[in-house]
N, C-alpha and C positions, 0 to 999 in steps of 0.2 A: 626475559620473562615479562618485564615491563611492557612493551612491542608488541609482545603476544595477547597479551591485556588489551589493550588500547585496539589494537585491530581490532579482537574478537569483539570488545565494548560497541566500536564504529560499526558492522556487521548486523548485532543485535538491534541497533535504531535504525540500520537502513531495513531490517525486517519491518520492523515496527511502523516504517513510516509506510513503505510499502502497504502494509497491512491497512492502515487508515487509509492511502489513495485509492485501494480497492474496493473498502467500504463507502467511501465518497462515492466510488465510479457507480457504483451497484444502488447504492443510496436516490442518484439521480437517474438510472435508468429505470427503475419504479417510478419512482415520481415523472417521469416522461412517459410509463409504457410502450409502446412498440417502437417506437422514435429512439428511443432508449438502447432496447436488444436490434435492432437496425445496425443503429453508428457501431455497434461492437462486430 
């Protein structure tokens, strides 16, 4: 049960960080405009 915790725990913050580097990414392709959706 313990195991089960701790995964799911590790899981939920690699969403979460995911989540922010996508925001980041999205964040600086605005701020860059075409340059931006280009490199993607």
């Amino acid at each position: 049960m313990l195991i089960h915790y701790k995964s799911s725990l590790h899981i939920e913050n690699a969403a979460q960080a995911n989540f922010q580097f996508a925001s980041l990414v999205l964040a600086l392709s605005h701020g860059r405009g075409d340059w931006g959706a280009g490199c993607l």
